[in-house]
Structure formats: C-alpha cells, structure tokens
C-alpha positions as CSV (number, residue, x, y, z in Angstrom):
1,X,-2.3,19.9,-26.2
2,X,-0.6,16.4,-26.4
3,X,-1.6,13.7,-24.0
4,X,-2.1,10.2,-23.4
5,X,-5.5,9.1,-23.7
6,X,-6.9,5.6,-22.6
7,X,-8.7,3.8,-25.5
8,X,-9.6,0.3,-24.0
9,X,-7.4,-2.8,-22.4
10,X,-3.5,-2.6,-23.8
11,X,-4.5,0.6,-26.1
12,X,-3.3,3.9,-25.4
13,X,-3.1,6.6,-27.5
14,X,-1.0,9.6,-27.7
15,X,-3.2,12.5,-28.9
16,X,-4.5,16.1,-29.3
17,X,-7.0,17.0,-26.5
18,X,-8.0,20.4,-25.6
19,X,-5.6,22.4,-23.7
20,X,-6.2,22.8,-20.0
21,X,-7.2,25.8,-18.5
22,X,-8.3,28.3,-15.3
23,X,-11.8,26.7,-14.4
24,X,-12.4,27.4,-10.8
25,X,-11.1,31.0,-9.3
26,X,-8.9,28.6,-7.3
27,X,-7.6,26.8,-9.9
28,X,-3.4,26.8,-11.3
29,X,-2.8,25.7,-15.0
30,X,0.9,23.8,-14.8
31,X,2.8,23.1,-17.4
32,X,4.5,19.4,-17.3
33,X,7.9,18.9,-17.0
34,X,7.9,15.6,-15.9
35,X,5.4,12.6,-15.6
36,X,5.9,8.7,-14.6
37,X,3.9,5.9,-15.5
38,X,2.6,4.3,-12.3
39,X,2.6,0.3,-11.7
40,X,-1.0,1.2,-10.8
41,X,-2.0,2.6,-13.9
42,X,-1.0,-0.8,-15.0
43,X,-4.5,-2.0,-13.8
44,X,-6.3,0.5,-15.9
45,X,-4.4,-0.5,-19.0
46,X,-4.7,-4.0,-18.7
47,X,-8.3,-3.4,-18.8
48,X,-8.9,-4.5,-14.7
49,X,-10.9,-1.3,-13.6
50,X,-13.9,0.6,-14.8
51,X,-12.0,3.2,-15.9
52,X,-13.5,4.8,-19.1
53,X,-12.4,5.2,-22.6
54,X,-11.2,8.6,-23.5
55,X,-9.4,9.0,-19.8
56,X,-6.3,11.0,-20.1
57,X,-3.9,9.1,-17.8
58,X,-1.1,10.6,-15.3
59,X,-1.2,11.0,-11.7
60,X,2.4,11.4,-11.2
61,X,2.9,14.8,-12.5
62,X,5.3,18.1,-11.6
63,X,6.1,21.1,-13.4
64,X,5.6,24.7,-13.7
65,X,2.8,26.8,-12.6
66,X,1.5,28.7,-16.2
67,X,-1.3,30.2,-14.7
68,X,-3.9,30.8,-12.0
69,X,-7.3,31.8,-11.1
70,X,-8.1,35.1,-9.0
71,X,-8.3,33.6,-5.5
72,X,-5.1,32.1,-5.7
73,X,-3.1,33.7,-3.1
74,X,-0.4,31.4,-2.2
75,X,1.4,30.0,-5.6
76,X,2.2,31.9,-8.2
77,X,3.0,31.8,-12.0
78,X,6.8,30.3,-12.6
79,X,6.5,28.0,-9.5
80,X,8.3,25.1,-9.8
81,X,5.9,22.6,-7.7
82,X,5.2,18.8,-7.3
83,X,1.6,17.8,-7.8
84,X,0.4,15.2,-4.8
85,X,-1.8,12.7,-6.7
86,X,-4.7,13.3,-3.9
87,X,-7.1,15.9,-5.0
88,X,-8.2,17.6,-1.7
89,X,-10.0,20.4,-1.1
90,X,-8.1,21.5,2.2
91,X,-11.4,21.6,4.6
92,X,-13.7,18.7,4.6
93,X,-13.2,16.6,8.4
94,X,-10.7,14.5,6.6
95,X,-8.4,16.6,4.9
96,X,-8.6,18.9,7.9
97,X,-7.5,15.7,9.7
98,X,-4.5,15.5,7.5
99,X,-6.3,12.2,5.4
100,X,-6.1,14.4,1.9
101,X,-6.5,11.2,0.2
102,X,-9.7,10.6,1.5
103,X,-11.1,14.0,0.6
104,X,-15.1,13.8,0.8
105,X,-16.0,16.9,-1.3
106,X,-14.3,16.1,-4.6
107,X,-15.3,13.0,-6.1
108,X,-18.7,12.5,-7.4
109,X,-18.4,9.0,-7.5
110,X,-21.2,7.1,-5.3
111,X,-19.3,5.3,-1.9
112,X,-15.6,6.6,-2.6
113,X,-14.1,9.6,-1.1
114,X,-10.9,10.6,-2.1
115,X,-10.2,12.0,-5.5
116,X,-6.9,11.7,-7.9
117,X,-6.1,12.9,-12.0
118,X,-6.7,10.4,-14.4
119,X,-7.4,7.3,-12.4
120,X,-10.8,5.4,-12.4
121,X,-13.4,6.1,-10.3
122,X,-11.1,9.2,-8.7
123,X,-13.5,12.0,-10.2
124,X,-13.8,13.3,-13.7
125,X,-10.4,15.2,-13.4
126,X,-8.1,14.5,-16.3
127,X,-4.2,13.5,-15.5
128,X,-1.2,14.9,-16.4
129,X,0.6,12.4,-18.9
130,X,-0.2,15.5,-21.0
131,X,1.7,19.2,-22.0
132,X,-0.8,21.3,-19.2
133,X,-2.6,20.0,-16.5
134,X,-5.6,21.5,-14.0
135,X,-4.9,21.8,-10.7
136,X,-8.3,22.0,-8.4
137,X,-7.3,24.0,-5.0
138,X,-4.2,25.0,-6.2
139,X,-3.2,26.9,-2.6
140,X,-4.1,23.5,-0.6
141,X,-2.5,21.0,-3.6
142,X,0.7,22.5,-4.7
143,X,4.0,21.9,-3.1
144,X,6.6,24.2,-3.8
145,X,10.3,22.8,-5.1
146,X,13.6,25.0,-5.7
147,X,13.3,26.7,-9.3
148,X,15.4,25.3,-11.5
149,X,15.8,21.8,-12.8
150,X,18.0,20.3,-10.3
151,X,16.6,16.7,-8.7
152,X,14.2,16.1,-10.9
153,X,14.4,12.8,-11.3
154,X,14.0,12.8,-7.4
155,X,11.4,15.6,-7.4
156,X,8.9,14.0,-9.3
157,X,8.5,10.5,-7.2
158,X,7.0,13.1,-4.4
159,X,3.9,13.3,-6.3
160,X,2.8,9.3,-5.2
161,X,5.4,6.7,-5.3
162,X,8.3,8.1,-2.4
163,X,5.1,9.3,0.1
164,X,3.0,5.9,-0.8
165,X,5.9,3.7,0.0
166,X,7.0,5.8,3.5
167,X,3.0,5.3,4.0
168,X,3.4,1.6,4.1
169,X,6.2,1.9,6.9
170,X,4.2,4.0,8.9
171,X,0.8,1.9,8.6
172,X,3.0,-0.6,9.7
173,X,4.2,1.4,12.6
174,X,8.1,0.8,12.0
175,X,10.4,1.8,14.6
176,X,14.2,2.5,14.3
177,X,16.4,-1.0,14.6
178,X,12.9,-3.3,13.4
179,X,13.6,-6.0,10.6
180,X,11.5,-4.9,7.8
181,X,9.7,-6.7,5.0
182,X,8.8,-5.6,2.0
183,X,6.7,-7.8,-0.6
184,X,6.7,-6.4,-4.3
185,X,10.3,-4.7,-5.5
186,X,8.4,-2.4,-8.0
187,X,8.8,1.1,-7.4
188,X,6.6,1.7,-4.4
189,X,7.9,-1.4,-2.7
190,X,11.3,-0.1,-3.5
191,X,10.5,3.1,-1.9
192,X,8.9,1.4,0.7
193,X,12.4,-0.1,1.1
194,X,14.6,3.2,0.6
195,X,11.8,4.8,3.4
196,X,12.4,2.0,6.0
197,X,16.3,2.2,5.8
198,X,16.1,6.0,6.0
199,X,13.8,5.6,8.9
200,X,16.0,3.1,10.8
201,X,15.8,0.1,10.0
202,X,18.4,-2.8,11.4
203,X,17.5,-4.8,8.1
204,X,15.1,-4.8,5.2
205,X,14.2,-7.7,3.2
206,X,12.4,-7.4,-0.5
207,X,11.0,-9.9,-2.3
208,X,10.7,-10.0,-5.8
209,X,11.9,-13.0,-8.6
210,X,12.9,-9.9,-10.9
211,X,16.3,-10.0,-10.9
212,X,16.7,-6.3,-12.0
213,X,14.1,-5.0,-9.5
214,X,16.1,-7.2,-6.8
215,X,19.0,-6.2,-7.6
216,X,18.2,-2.0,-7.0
217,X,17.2,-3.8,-3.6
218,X,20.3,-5.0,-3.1
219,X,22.1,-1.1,-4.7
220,X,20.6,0.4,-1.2
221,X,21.4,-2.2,1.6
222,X,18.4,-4.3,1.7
223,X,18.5,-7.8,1.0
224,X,17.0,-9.3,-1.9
225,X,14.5,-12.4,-1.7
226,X,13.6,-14.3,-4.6
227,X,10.9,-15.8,-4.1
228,X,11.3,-17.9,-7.4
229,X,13.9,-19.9,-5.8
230,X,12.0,-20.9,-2.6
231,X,9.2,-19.9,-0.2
232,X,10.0,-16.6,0.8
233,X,8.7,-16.9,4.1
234,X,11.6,-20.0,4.5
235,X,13.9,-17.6,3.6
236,X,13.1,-14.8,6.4
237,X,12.6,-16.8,8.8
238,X,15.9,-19.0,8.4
239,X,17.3,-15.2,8.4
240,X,15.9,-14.2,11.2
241,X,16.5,-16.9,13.9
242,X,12.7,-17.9,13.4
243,X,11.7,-14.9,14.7
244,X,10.3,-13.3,11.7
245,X,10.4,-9.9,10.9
246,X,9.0,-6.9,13.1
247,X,6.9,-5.5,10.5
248,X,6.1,-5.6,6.8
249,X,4.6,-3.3,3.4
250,X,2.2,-4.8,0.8
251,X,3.8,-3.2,-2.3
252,X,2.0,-5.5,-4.7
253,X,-1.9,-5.7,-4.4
254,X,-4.4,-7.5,-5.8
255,X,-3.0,-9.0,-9.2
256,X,-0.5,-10.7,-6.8
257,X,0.9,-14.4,-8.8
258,X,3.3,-17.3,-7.9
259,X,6.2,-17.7,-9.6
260,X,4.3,-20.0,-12.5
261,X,2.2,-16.5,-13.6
262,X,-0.8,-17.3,-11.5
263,X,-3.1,-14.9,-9.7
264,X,-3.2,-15.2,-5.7
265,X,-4.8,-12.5,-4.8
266,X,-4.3,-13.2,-0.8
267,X,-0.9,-15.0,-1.7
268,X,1.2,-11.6,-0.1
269,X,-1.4,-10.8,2.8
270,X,-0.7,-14.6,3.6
271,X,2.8,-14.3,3.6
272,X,2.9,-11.5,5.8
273,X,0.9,-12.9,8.4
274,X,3.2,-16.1,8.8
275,X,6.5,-14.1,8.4
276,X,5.5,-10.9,10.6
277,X,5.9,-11.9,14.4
278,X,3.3,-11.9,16.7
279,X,2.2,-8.4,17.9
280,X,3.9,-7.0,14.6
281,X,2.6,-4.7,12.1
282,X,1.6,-4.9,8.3
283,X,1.0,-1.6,6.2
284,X,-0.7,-2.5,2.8
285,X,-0.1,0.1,0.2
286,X,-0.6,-2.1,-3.0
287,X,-3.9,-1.4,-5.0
288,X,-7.0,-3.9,-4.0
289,X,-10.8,-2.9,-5.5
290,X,-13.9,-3.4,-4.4
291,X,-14.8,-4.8,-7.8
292,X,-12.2,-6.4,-9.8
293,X,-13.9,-8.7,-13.0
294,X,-10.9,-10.3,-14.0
295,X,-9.8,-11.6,-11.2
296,X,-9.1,-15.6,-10.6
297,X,-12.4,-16.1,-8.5
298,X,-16.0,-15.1,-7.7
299,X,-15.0,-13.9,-4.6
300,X,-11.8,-11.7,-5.4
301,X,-14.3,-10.7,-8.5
302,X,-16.6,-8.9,-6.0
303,X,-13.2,-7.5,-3.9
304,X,-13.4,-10.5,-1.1
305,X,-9.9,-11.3,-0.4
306,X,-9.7,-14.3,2.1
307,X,-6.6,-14.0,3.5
308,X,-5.3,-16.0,6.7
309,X,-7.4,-13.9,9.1
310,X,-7.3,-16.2,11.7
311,X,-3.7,-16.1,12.3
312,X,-3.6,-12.4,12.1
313,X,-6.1,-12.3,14.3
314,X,-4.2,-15.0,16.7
315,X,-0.8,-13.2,16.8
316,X,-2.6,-9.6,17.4
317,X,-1.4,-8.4,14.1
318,X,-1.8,-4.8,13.0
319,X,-2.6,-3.6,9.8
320,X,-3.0,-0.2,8.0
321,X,-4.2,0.2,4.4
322,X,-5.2,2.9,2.1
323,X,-3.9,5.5,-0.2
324,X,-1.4,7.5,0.9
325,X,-2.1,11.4,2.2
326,X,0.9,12.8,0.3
327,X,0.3,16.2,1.7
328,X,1.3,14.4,5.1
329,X,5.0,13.4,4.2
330,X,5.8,15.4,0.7
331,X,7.0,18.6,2.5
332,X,9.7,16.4,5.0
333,X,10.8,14.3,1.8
334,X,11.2,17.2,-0.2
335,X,13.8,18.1,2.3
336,X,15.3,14.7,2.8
337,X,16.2,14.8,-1.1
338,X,17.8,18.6,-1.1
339,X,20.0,17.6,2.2
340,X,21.2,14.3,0.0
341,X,19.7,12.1,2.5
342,X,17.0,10.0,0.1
343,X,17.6,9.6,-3.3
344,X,14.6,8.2,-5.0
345,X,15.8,8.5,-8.5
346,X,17.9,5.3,-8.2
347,X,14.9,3.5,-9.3
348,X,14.6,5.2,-12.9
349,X,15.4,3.1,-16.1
350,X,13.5,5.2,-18.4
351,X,13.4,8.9,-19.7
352,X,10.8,9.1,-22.9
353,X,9.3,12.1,-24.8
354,X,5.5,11.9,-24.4
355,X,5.1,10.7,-27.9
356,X,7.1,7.4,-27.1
357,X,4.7,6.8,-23.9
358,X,2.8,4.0,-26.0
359,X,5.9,1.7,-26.2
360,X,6.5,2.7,-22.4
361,X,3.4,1.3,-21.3
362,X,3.9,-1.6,-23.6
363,X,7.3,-2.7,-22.0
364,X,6.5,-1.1,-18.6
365,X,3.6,-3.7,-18.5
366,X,6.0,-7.0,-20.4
367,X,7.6,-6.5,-16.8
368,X,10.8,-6.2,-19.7
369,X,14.0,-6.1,-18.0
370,X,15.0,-3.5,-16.9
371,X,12.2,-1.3,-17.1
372,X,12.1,-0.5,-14.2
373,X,10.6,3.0,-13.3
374,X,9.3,5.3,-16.9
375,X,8.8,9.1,-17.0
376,X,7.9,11.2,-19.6
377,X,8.8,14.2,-20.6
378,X,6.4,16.3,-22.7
379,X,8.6,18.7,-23.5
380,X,11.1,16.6,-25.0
C-alpha cells in the first residue's frame, strides 16, 4: 500500500509499505478515505521529537471498515467510522475512567501511557497517511458515522482536532456567557474557538499574526488579535474593561515565538496568566515534551518550562493539560455536525491526493498563506 513514511527532519516520503492487515482477533482493517496533516506532526517533521525514521505518519484518519478479526462483535465490514487518535484498550483504570488517551496497556514505551498511530513515542502502531490502516480494539476505538460521503470534511476533524480543541474549553472549565481566549489560530485553536462559541460563550478572542488564520476567526464571530501589531494581552484587557478574560486555551505549545521568529517557550502560558482573571481557568492543549533538543534553552531542552507560576499561583488560577480523550466528546460532536450546529470544515484550505502529501507538508510547515488545514485523500 501507499503511505507516507518519515525519513528524517523536513523529508517525507511517499512510498510502498506493506499492506495492513487483521493482527489481533480484535482487530478492523479500514480503508482511508480521508486523512489530515496535524500542526503536531509538524514537530516530528521538523525533526523536534524522537520519532524514528521509517514511521508512517497519520493520526487523523477515517474511512471504511475492510475487514475484521473474529472477536469483533460490534463494527462490521462497510462501516463508515472516524478513527479517535487515542489507542485504548477500553479496560485499564483509565480508559474505564473515560481518560482513553491515557491508556496504560498499549504503549510499550518506558513512563508514557497513552498510545496514538504514527506519532513518536505513542507505541509502535503505524498511522493512517496511508491506503489501509490497523485498528487495535476495534469494538472500543471505532465510532460509527452515517454511510455515505456526506460531511466529510466535517467528519474527519472528529478523529483529534474538533475533540482536542472542545478539550481545551473544558480543562478550562468554561461556562455559558464567559469571555474566552484562545492563543494559537491554527486548527485546534480554531476549534478551540468554534467549541467555546458553540458552548456559550459571550465573546471569544484568538490571537494569531496570520492574517488568514485570523481572519477564519473572524468568519465565526470571534474576534481576531494580532499580536504582531501590539501586546496581545493590551489588547484584551483594553477589551475587556481590565477585567481580563474568564478563561483561556493554549492552542500553540512549546515551539511558541514572538512576532520576530523567536522561540518562547513560556511566552503563551505567560500571557494567559496576566490576561485570565483571578480565579479563572486555563486549559492547555498545545504539544509540550518532556524532552525537546531543539529548543532555545537547557532548561526547555530537558521539558522545564518556567512560566509565571507565581502569579498563577497568586490569582488561584486553574489549569488542565493533556491530550484529549476523544472517545469522551466524539459521539456528542458527531451529532452537533449532522444537526448543522458545528461546522468544522470551515477551516480546510487543502484537498490533496496522497501522492502530493510531500508538498503539503512542505507548505503546511512555510506557515504559506493560506494553508490552512490539509487532508489527503488516498484514493484520489
């Protein structure tokens, strides 16, 4: 089968790797309709994880189930389904606590539980930028969609992107009629913003200097902050009376830069604490690692962020981090998209074949305009 396949920092390769196939008893074979490139596989191709050569790349995936193994009870072949990025097992004490993203049977990999397709140090389970792709525990993984091919576009941001950016407005505990903040107007902090207006929101605020990310912002009711033409924090707060906002998301993570191109890493978690008021909430759904070696200091190099902690501490702050537990929000925002109510597809700028999925990442990473959101379509 066709897939993309990681061959070191800025080098991807679309190639023939063996075709995937039954493994487990409770495994499903699907065949890929569509897959995005995700900001955070940005970070593997730019060479900032330990993710190894010969990876095949795609957590973003949905399609149609082609086959499945003998103790498969509950999908079945010619499925239509959205594949959640989490790899979860269904009965370990976290997923049975809902926290599928934090599954503790499935990756291998010393001190990190949670496992993923395609994504470094997530477990040895290939992604689905590919024709077929494995899917472990395919009763507890898959999520069923109306057959057909209607909504895709909207369909296949449930497999990460729509449940990660909801995530960061509930780790920030957002209530109907808060002022929300989002920082980072790539696609999860623009789903982050699409999550807080459907959740209801009296006002949400992205900022972003890219004036076509800003400006999708702007295409759903939020207001657009460039921070490239003044401290965004100024901004808010001469907004909001002073007051700040209510609560804020953390789309960006740790390759965070000023507007001159240089790395910050704590430049957004600093932000939020001065801009969020006292007593207010911060969810953080932007990418940090433990180890990063390319990062602007020792510290950050060995994952020690030092953020303003003092104030947070000072204004009793809250914070929630982590990767999102799609299986928690993807069967409510399934339904939110076939009742019209969220539209996640307004961020797409992109439609590719698979074989054109080199020049996506290339662009995708330029931050070109208008590049915005790329999926891939393997069939094509």
């Amino acid at each position: 089968m066709r897939a993309v396949v990681y061959r070191g920092p800025f080098d991807v390769e679309v190639t023939e790797v063996p075709d995937a196939t039954i493994e487990q008893p409770t495994d499903a074979v699907v065949r890929i309709t569509t897959t995005n490139i995700c900001g955070s596989d940005l970070h593997m191709y730019e060479g900032r994880t330990s993710v190894e050569e010969g990876t095949v790349f795609g957590h973003e995936n949905m399609g149609v189930v082609e086959a499945v193994g003998g103790a498969v009870t509950r999908i079945k072949v010619g499925d239509r389904v959205s594949v959640p990025f989490n790899i979860s097992c269904g009965t370990c004490r976290n997923c049975s606590q809902g926290w599928t993203s934090f599954c503790t049977s499935l990756n291998p990999t010393e001190g990190v539980d949670g496992a993923a397709y395609g994504y470094a140090n997530m477990g040895p389970y290939p992604g689905g930028q590919a024709e077929l792709l494995r899917v472990p525990f395919a009763d507890v993984n898959l999520l069923e969609l109306p057959p057909g091919s209607e909504h895709e576009n909207d369909f296949t941001m449930l497999s990460d992107i729509f449940p990660t950016g909801w995530h960061g407005t509930v780790l920030a505990r957002q209530q109907p009629g808060d002022d929300v903040v989002v920082f980072g107007a790539g696609p999860v902090g623009l789903m982050a913003a699409h999550s807080a207006m459907i959740r209801g929101a009296a006002r949400v605020f992205v900022v972003d200097k890219e004036a076509d990310r800003l400006a999708l912002a702007g295409k759903i009711g939020a207001t657009a902050i460039d921070f490239s033409a003044g401290d965004p924090v100024e901004q808010i707060l001469d907004a909001t009376d002073g007051r700040g906002t209510d609560c804020g998301v953390e789309a960006v993570g740790y390759q965070a830069h000023d507007p001159s191109g240089e790395e910050h890493p704590e430049l957004v978690l600093d932000n939020l604490v001065k801009v969020v008021r006292t007593t207010g909430g911060i969810g953080v759904v932007g990418v940090y690692m433990p180890e990063d070696p390319g990062a602007a200091t020792k510290d950050a190099q060995e994952g020690r962020i030092g953020f303003d902690y003092g104030t947070f501490f000072t204004k009793g702050q809250h914070m929630g981090t982590g990767q999102a537990p799609v299986k928690r929000y993807n069967r409510q925002l399934r339904d939110l998209i076939v009742a019209g109510r969220a539209t996640p597809s307004f961020i797409v700028s992109h439609e590719l074949s698979l074989d054109a999925a080199v020049d996506g990442y290339k662009h995708f990473d330029d931050r070109d305009h208008g590049w915005t959101k790329v999926l891939l379509r393997p069939g094509a």
